[in-house]
C-alpha positions as CSV (number, residue, x, y, z in Angstrom):
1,X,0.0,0.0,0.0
2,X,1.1,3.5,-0.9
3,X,0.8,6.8,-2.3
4,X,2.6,6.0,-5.3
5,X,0.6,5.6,-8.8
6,X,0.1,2.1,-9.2
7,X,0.1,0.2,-12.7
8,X,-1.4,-3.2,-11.8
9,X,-2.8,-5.5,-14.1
10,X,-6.5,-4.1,-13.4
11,X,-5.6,-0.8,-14.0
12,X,-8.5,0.9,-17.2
13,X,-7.0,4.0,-18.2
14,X,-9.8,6.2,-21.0
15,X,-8.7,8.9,-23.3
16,X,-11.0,11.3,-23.4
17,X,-11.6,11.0,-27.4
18,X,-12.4,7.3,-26.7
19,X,-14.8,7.6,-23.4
20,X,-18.1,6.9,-22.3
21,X,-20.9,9.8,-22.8
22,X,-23.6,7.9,-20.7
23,X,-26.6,10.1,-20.4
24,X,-30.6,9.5,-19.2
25,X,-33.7,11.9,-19.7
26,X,-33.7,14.3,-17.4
27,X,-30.3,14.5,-16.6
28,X,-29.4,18.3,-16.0
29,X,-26.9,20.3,-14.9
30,X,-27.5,23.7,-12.5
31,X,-26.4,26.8,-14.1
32,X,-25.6,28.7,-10.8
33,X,-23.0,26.1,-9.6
34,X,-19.7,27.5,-10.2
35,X,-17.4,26.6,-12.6
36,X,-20.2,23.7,-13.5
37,X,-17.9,22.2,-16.4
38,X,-15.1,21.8,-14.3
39,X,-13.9,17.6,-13.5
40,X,-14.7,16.2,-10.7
41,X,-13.8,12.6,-9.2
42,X,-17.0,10.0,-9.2
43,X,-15.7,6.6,-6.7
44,X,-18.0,3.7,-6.6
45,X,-16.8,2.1,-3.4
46,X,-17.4,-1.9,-3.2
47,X,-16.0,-4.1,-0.4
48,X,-13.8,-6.0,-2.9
49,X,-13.0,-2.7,-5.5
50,X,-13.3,0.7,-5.9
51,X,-14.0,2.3,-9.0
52,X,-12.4,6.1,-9.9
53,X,-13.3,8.3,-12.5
54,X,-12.3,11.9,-13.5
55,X,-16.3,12.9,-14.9
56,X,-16.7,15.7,-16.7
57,X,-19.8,17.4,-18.4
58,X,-20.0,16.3,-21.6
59,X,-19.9,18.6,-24.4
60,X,-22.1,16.9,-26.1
61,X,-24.6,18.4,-24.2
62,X,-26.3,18.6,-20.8
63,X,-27.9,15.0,-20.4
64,X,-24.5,13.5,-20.9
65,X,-20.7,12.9,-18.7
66,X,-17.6,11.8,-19.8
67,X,-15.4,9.8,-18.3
68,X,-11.8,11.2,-18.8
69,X,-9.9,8.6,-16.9
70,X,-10.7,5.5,-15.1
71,X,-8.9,3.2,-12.8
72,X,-10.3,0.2,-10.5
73,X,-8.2,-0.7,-7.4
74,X,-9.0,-4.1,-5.2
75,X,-9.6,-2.3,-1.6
76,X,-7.3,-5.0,0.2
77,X,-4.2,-3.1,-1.3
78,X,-5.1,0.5,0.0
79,X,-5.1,1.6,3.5
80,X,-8.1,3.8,3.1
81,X,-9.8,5.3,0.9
82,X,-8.1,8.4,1.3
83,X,-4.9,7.1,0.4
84,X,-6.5,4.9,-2.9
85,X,-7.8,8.6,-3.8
86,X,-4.5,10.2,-3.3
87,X,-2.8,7.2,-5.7
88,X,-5.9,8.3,-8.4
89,X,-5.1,12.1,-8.3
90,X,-1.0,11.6,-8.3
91,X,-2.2,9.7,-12.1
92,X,-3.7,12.9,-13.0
93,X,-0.9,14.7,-12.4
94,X,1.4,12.8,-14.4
95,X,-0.9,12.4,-17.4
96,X,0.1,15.2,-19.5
97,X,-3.5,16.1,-20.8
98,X,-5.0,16.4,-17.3
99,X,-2.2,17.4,-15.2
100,X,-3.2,21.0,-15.6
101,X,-6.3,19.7,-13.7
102,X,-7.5,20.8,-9.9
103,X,-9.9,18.4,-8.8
104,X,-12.0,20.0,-5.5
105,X,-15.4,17.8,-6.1
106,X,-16.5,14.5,-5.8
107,X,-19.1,12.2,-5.5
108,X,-18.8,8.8,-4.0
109,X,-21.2,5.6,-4.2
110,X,-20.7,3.7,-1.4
111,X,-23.3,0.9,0.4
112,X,-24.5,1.7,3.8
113,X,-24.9,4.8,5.4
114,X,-23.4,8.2,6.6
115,X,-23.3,8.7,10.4
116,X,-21.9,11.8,11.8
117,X,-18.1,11.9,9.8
118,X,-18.3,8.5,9.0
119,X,-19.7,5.8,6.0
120,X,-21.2,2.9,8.3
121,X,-20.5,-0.3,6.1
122,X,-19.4,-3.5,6.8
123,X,-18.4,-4.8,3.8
124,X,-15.5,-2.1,3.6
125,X,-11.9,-3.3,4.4
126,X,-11.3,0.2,6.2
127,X,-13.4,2.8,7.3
128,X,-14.6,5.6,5.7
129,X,-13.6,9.1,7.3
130,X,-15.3,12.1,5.2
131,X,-13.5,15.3,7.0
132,X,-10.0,12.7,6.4
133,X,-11.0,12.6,2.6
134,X,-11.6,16.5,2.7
135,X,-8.9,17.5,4.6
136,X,-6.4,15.8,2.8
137,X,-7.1,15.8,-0.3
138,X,-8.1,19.7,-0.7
139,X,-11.9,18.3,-1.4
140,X,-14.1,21.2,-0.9
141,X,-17.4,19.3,-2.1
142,X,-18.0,15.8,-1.1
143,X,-21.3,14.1,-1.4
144,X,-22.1,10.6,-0.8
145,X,-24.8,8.5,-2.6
146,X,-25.7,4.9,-2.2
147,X,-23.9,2.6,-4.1
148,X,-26.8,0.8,-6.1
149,X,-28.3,3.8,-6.1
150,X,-26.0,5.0,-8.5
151,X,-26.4,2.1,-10.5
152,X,-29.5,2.9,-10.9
153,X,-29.2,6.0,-12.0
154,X,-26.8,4.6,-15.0
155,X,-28.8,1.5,-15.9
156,X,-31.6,3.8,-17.9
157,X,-28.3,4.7,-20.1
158,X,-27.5,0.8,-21.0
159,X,-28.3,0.0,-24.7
160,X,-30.1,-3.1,-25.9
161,X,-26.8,-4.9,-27.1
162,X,-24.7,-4.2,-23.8
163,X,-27.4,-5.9,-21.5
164,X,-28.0,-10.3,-21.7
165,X,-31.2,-11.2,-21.4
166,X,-32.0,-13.6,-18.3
167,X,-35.6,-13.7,-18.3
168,X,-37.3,-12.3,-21.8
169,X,-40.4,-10.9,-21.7
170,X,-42.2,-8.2,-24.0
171,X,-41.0,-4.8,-24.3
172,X,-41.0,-3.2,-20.9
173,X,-43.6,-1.0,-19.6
174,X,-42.7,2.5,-20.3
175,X,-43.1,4.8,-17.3
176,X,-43.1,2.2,-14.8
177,X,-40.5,1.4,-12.6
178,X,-37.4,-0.6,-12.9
179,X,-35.1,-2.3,-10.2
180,X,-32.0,-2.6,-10.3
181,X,-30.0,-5.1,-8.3
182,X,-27.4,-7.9,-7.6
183,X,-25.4,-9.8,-5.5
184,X,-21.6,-8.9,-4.9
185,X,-19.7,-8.7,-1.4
186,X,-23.4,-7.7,-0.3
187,X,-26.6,-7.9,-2.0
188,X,-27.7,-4.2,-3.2
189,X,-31.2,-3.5,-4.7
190,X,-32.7,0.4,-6.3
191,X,-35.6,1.3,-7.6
192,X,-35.9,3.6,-10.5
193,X,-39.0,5.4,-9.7
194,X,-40.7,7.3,-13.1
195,X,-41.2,11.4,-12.4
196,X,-40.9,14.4,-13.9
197,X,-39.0,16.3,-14.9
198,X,-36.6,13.4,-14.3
199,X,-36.3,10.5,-12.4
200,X,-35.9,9.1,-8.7
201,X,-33.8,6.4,-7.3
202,X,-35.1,4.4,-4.1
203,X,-32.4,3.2,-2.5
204,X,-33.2,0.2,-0.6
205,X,-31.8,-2.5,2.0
206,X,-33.8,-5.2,0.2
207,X,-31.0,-7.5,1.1
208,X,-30.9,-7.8,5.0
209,X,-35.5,-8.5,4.8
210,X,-35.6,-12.5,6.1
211,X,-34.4,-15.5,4.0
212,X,-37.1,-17.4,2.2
213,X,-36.6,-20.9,1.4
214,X,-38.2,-22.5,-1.5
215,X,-38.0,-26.5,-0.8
216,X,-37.6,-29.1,1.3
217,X,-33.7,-28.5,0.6
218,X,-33.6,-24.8,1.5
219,X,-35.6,-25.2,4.7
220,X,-32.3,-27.4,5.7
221,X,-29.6,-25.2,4.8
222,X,-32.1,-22.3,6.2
223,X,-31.8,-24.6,9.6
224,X,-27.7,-24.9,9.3
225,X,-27.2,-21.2,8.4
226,X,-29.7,-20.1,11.7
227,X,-27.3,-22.1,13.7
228,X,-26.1,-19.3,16.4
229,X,-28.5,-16.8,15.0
230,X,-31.8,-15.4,15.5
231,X,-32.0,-14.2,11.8
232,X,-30.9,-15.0,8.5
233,X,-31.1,-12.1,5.9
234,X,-31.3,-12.4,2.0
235,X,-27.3,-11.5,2.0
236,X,-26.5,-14.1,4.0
237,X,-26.9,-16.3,1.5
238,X,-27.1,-14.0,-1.8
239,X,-23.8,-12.6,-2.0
240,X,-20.3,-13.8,-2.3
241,X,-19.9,-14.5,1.6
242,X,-23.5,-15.7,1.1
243,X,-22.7,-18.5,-1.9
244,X,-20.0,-19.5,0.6
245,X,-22.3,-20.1,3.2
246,X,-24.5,-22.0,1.2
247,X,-21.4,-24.3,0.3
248,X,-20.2,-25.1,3.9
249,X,-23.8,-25.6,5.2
250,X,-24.8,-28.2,1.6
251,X,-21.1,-29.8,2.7
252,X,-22.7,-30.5,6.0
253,X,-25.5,-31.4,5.1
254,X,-24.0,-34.0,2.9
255,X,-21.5,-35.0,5.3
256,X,-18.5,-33.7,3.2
257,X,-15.3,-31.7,4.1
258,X,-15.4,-28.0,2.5
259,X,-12.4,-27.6,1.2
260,X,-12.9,-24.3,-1.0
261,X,-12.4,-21.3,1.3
262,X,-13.7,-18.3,-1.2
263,X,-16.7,-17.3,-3.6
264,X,-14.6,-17.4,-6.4
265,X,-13.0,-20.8,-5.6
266,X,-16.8,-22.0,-5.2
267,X,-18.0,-20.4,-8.1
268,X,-14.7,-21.8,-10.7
269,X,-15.5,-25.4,-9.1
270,X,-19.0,-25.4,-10.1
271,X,-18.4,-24.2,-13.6
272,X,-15.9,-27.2,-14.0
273,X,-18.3,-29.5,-12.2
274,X,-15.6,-31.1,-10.7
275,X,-17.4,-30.6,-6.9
276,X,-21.1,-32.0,-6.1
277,X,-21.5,-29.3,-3.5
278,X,-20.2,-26.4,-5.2
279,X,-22.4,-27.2,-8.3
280,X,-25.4,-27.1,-6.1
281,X,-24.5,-24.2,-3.7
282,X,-24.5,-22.3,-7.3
283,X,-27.5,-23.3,-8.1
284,X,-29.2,-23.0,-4.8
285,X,-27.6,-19.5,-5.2
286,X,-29.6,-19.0,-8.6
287,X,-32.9,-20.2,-7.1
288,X,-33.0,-18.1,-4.0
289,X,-32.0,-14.9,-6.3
290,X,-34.7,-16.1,-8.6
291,X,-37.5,-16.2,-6.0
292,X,-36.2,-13.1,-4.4
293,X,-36.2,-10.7,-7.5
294,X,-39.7,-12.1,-8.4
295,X,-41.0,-10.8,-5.1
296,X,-39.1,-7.4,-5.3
297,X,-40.8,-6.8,-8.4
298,X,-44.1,-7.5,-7.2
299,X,-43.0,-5.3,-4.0
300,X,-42.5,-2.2,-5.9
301,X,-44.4,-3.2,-9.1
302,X,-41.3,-3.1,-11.5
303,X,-42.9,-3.6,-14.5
304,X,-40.4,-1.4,-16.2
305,X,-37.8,-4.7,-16.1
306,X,-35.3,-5.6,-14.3
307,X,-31.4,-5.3,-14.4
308,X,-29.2,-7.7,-12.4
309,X,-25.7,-6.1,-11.6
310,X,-22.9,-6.8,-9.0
311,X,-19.7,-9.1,-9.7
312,X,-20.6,-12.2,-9.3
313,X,-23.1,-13.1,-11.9
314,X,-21.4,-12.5,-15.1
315,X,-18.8,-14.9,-13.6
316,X,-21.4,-17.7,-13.1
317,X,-23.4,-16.9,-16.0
318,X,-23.6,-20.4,-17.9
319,X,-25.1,-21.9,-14.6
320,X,-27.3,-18.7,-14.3
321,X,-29.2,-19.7,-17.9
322,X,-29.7,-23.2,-16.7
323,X,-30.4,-23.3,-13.5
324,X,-33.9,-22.4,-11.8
325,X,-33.9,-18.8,-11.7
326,X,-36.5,-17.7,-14.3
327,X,-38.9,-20.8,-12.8
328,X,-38.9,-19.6,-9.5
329,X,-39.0,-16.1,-10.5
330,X,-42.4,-16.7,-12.2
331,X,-43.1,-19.2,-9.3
332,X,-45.7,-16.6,-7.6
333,X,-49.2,-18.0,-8.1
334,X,-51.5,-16.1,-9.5
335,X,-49.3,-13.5,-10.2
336,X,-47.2,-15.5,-12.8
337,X,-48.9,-13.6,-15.6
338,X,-47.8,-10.1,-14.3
339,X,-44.1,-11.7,-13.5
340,X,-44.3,-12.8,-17.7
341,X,-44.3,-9.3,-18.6
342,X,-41.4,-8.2,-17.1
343,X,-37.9,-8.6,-18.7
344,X,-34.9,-9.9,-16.3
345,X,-31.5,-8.3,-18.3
346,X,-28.1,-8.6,-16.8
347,X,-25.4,-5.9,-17.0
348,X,-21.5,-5.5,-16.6
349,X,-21.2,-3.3,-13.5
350,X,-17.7,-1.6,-15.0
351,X,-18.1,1.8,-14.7
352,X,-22.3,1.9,-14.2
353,X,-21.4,3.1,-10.7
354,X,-18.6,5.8,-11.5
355,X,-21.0,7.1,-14.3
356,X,-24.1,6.6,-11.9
357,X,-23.0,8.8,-8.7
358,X,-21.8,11.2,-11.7
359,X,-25.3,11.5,-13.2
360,X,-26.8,12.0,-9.5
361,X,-24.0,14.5,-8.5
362,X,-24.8,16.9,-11.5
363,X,-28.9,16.2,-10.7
364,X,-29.0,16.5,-7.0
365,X,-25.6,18.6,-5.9
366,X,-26.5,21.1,-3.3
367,X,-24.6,24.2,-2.1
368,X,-23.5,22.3,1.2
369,X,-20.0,20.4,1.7
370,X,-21.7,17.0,2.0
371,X,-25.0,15.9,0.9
372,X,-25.9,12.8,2.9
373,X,-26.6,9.4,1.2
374,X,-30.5,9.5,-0.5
């Protein structure tokens, strides 16, 4: 860990000529703010990586950013996000097209919450000290957004060829709304809510509301994983700690040794189908997310689709088509019918978050220091 700038393998570095213009209706920009084309630093703040962008105003017009440059760090290697920040600026300053650059703004996308000078998340390797990130880094404006908030606020901008479709279903229902979630380190979940003369996000905490099992099966690992506990959330199980629970407790069940001691181990076994457990804690996995996304559609009537994100899906994807997902999504009685008109798409996370907090920042940005999490 350091302050130097880093060139790992999982460094992304954009040109501006060659970037991203993302942009959603409604998407606007406040002429009073000073200096309102100026580049500012979006962060989308995960517990395994952080995404940084420089985000500037597009100039092709005010319903679009840009993203400049981009760089995504794995969190374990930093020793805060203060220092991770310092390492992205110290880039800009030896780029020769943006070292001219001062960067006083920015926006991050973090889960959990802001209490008094802190982000409250568990997930995070290190905590999150605003007035450290201010003081240090010369920020005069920091505001702080969920993280799949911000998703959210990017996944209107996703075109028809970057998105797979899980579930297909007629064209979505304009005007409706549209959720947006996934599984990752934890188990985030929006809600784009239709308005005018733009949108609203809903950020939510679907993910800690109680674990539902489906089957005989799940009511057993349910038993194992309540073992010590008084409550087992949707995480728990629908994230990449949770797919690790759900592999020690199927082990036990079973009577087997669990030998695999991470998500991804668990998740590269199962694609090889070299491990009985692993194969079915995957598609345990897909199940449960199946049955829960049915229900948060019918929750907040999203018949405007729904987009999966987070990182582990796109890395289990051929298990994801063939396991039970779309069956027990429809699985909701007499509301199978509704559940057949709404479209189930899956999307790269990449830089949805940096360009999402971006999109929010230029909506929502106040006069004050720090606008809380919304």
């Amino acid at each position: 860990m350091g302050h130097a700038v880093n060139r790992r393998a999982d460094t992304q570095v954009t040109a501006e000529a060659a970037a991203p213009v993302a942009s959603r209706a409604g998407c606007t920009v406040d002429a009073s703010m000073s200096d309102p084309a100026a580049p500012f630093i979006a962060a989308d703040v995960g517990g395994t990586h952080a995404r940084v962008g420089l985000v500037v105003r597009s100039r092709d017009g005010d319903r679009a950013v840009r993203v400049l440059h981009y760089h995504r760090y794995r969190c374990t290697e930093w020793a805060s996000l203060t220092v991770l920040l310092r390492d992205f600026i110290a880039e800009l300053a030896a780029m020769p097209a943006l070292a001219s650059v001062v960067v006083n703004r920015c926006v991050v996308a973090c889960a959990g919450y802001v209490l008094d000078d802190c982000i409250v998340n568990g997930n995070l390797p290190w905590p999150v000290s605003i007035r450290d990130i201010r003081a240090r880094l010369g920020i005069t404006q920091l505001a702080v957004i969920n993280d799949f908030a911000a998703v959210a606020h990017a996944a209107p901008c996703v075109g028809a060829t970057a998105a797979r479709s899980i579930v297909d279903a007629p064209a979505p229902e304009t005007g409706s709304p549209v959720l947006v979630m996934g599984p990752g380190t934890g188990l985030g979940s929006a809600v784009v809510l239709p308005g005018v003369p733009r949108v609203r996000v809903l950020a939510t905490e679907a993910g800690q509301v109680a674990l539902a099992p489906g089957n005989e099966r799940e009511i057993a690992i349910l038993r194992v994983l309540l073992r010590g506990r008084t409550y087992v959330s949707c995480e728990h199980a629908l994230s990449g700690p949770g797919l690790l629970n759900l592999y020690r407790a199927i082990a036990e069940l079973d009577g087997r040794t669990a030998t695999l001691t991470t998500p991804a181990a668990v998740s590269r076994a199962a694609l090889a189908g070299d491990e009985a457990c692993a194969l079915e804690a995957v598609q345990v996995f897909c199940g449960l997310l199946g049955s829960f996304v049915g229900d948060l559609v019918l929750l907040y009537g999203a018949r405007g689709g729904v987009f999966l994100a987070g990182g582990i899906l796109p890395q289990i994807l051929p298990l994801l088509l063939t396991s039970t997902f779309a069956e027990r999504y429809f699985n909701k009685g007499v509301m199978r019918p509704y559940l057949q008109q709404v479209p189930v798409r899956l999307i790269e996370h990449g830089q949805l978050g940096v360009i999402g907090a971006a999109l929010w920042y230029l909506d929502e940005r106040s006069e004050d220091d720090m606008t809380p999490m919304q």
